[in-house]
C-alpha positions, 0 to 999 in steps of 0.5 A: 469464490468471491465474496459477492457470491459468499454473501448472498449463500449466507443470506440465503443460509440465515434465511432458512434458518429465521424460517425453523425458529432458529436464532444465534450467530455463527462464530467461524474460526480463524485459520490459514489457507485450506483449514480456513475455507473447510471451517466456513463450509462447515459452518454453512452446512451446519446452518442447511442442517438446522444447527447452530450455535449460541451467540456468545462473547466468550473468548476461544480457547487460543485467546484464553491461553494468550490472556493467561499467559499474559500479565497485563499492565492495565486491564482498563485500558485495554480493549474489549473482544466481542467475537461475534462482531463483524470481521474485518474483511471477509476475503479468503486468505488465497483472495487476500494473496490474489489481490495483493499479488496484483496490487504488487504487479500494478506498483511495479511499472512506476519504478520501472518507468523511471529506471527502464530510461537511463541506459538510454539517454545518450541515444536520445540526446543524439536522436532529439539533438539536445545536450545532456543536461537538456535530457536530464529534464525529462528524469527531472519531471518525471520524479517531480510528477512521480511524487504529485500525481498520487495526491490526485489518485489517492484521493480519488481512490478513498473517495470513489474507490480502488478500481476506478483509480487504477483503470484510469491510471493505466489508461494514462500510462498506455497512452503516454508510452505509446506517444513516446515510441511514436513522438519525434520531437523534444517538447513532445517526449518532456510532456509524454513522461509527465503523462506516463509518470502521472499515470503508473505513479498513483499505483504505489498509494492506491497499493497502500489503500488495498492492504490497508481494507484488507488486512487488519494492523496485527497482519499488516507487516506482511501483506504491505511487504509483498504489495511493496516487493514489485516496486521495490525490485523494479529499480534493479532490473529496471536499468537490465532490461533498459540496457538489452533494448537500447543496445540491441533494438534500439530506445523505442523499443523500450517503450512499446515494451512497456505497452505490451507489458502494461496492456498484458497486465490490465486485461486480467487486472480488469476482469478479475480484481475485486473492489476492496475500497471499504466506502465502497464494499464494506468489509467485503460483504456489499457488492460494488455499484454495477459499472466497479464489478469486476467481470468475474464477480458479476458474472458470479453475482449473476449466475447465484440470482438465477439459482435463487427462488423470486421471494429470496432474490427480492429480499438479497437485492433489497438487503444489498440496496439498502447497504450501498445507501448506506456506504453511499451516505458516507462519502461524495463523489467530487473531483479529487483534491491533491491538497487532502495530503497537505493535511496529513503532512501537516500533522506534527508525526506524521510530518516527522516520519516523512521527513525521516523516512525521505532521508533514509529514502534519498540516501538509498536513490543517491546509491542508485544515481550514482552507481553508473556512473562510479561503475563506469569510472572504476571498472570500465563497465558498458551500460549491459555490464552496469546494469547487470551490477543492479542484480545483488542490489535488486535481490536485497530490495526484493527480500527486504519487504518479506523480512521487515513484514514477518519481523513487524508482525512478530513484533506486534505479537510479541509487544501485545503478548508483554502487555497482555492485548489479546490480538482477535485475528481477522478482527478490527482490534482497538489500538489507541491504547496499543504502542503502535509507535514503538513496535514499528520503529523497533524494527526501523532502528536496526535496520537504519543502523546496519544500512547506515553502516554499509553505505558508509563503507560503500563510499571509501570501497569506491574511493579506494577501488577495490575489488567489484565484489566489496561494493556488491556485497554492499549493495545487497546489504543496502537494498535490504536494509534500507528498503527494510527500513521505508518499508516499515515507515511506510507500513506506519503511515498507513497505520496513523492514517487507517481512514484514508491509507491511499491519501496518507501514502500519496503524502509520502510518496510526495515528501520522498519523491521530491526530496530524492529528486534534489538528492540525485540531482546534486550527488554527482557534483557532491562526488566531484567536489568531496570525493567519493568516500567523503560524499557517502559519509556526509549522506551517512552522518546526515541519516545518524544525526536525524535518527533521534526522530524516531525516539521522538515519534516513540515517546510523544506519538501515541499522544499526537495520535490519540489527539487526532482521533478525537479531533477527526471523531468530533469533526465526524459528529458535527458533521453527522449532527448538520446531516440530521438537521438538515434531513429533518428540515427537508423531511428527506428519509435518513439512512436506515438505523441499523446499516447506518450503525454499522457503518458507524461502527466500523469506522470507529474500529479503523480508528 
């Protein structure tokens, strides 16, 4: 069910109760899977049968244990618990995997787009009659435009919405590959990728966006791991799959693979994903505007009005009204801005970690480029046997997001634990005093170490040529690891950004994108003139020699990052203040206080 149709049940609930005499909240428990939906049913029926429990901001008995066990350093600075405050999100932990489920099948086609193509360039520099370096303008383009077009579509999804954006992008992409399978001409297959590269791109940061409404900092790690697994994996199977066809059907076939594909996958992304956008829906709890339901949800949401008495439903459509104002008066629809993500890169962390987690992202692709090519030298391979070599490098990329997730949410625990935070489960905890930096880079460094270290023996096995299983074993560790370690930078630009995490991650995806267009540019003639081993050396010494970045971010982060909040917070009040003179000057009713309260309140937490 989704929350929609919650919603309206405990409205429905809350008013028979008001009718008895009853007063007080509902503290539901925080559990997993099935325990967590037998607990909510509980509560609603505990609130039918004229029950209820005193409101109250007493702390659990799970909470006690962490305060005692705890030895806090601080006790000021620490946050204050209510709980009986809102929680986060109201989305059900199957929900919560739904959604990300399709948020990781979504960011899947960007990737796959990209790498699906290479076993197929000599064909298409035979059939379109160009050189080589000719056709390598269309891999060319498509990064360049992998990296802008999510300026567009992360902005317009903090603005307008998840939904929205990602319809909008998939009818981009589907429109672009089937131009590609039927065009004829070079100029046409050049302007088709950037079509197609525009339109799958703007996944990877609207994925960003999703989890970050959905799953609080505590819990982050592990969802954006499972969102970021489908482009992750993609880049190995991608050059598989690219292979089969270009050999066997031959390279139109690749395209309209991609059309079947992508149209099977937005038929159902458009009946059945929710809108998660927090301007939009709140913590789950406000229904979306009529044309941005899913069909599913309407379809729920209407058949629970029909099941209501008139007075009620009157009062459950006004109480709806009135929150979608509210949300309303929050944002403004304009048309998207792709400079919003130069701000974000300007800021001085946030411009450090790009730029680290880029390097560490272009030492990754410069493997990726370069394999083909080496395999092909070295052992003879055909573009099937080169292909099918990807598989131990897709098995680390794909394991990477799970391990780094579980590992950055334990860490958090762990570090809040030390300082004794008491973490509030499905809750918006206040982290401005929490050391955000230091429990992210403390699973970045190992990784970056152990990545380093293998790619620096990847190159002199491929210097020496040894024996295939050496630089396969390395490749399975460097997709793990270096994948491990972008995906936890990743997970912190999202956190320095909690107000615009589709912005923030299409600023990153920027950053990295072009940067890594220029590394796969020029490692092949780095490998002529330096030599393999010496090639992946200088890349590996490039990564060591900027890691002191991370101490950096650790040591003067938490300052750079509380400094902004004050910034954006002073910025939001002078706005507010400028609203409310110029509704008291136009004599304009302003937003009703109590939802407005809340709005304002939820927007300070996600600070």
């Amino acid at each position: 069910m989704f929350p929609a149709l919650q919603q309206q049940e405990g409205r429905q609930d809350e008013g028979a109760a008001e009718k008895d005499g009853i007063e007080g909240t509902i503290e539901v428990s925080d559990s997993r899977d099935d325990e967590k939906d037998i607990e909510e049913r509980r509560d609603v029926e505990s609130i039918r049968s004229g029950q209820s429990t005193s409101s109250t901001s007493t702390r659990t008995d799970h909470e006690r244990q962490h305060v005692q066990d705890a030895e806090p350093r601080d006790l000021e600075s620490l946050q204050t618990i209510t709980t009986n405050s809102p929680p986060f999100s109201i989305f059900t932990t199957k929900q919560k995997r739904f959604i990300v489920f399709m948020v990781a099948m979504a960011g899947f086609f960007s990737p796959l787009s990209a790498n699906i193509y290479f076993p197929a360039l000599n064909t298409l520099a035979i059939d379109f009659d160009v050189s080589s370096a000719t056709i390598n303008l269309t891999l060319t383009t498509y990064m360049i435009f992998q990296g802008l077009a999510p300026t567009i579509f992360g902005d317009l999804a903090d603005m307008a919405g998840r939904r929205p954006a990602y319809l909008i992008g998939f009818a981009v992409y589907i429109g672009a590959c089937i131009g590609i399978a039927c065009c004829d001409s070079f100029a046409a297959l050049l302007i088709l990728r950037c079509l197609q590269s525009s339109g799958s791109s703007g996944t990877i940061a609207l994925g960003s966006g999703v989890v970050a409404d959905i799953a609080t900092s505590a819990e982050r790690g592990v969802w954006m791991g499972w969102a970021t697994s489908g482009p992750m994996v993609a880049p190995a199977l991608a050059p598989v799959l690219g292979g089969i066809f270009a050999q066997f059907l031959g390279w139109r076939w690749i395209f309209w693979f991609l059309v079947i594909a992508a149209c099977c996958f937005v038929v159902p992304l458009a009946l059945t994903f929710p809108e998660t956008g927090r301007n939009v829906v709140g913590n789950g709890s406000i229904a979306p505007q009529g044309w941005n339901m899913s069909l599913l949800n309407y379809l729920q949401v209407r058949k629970a009005r029909r099941e209501v008495q008139p007075l009620e439903r009157t009062v459950t459509r006004d109480s709806q009204r009135t929150a979608q104002q509210a949300l309303a008066k929050t944002r403004k629809l304009r048309i998207p801005n792709p400079l919003n993500c130069v701000s974000v890169i300007l800021e001085k962390d946030v411009a450090l970690l790009l730029f680290y987690n880029s390097l560490v992202y272009c030492a990754f692709y410069d493997v990726m480029a370069s394999a083909p090519q080496l395999l092909a030298e070295i052992y003879g391979y055909d573009a099937l046997q080169i292909g099918l070599c990807f598989l131990p490098f897709g098995c680390g990329c794909f394991l990477a997001p799970t391990i780094s997730g579980k590992l950055m949410d334990w860490n958090f625990r762990r570090t809040a634990r030390n300082i004794g935070y008491v973490i509030v489960k499905g809750k918006s905890n206040d982290l401005r005093n929490f050391p955000l930096e230091r429990v992210r880079i403390g699973v970045v460094v190992p990784m970056v170490i152990i990545g380093d270290a293998a790619l620096l023996c990847y190159g002199w096995v491929m210097q020496v040529e040894t024996s295939l299983a050496a630089p396969l074993v390395l490749m399975f560790i460097m997709g793990l690891t270096l994948t491990g370690a972008f995906n936890a930078m990743s997970v912190m630009v999202v956190d320095l950004h909690p107000l615009s995490p589709a912005t923030a991650t299409a600023a990153n995806n920027l950053v990295r994108c072009l940067m890594g267009a220029g590394a796969t540019a020029v490692v092949i003639y780095m490998i002529d003139a330096m030599g393999r081993g010496w090639c992946f050396t200088l890349v590996a010494g490039v990564v060591a020699v900027f890691s002191p970045i991370l101490w950096v971010l650790e040591k003067w982060g938490p300052q750079w990052r509380e400094a902004r909040r004050v910034r954006v917070e002073a910025a939001k009040a002078r706005g507010d203040r400028a609203v409310d003179v110029e509704k008291e000057a136009s004599g304009d009713p302003s937003i009703p206080v109590d939802a407005a309260s809340v709005v304002r309140e939820e927007e300070r937490q996600k600070r």
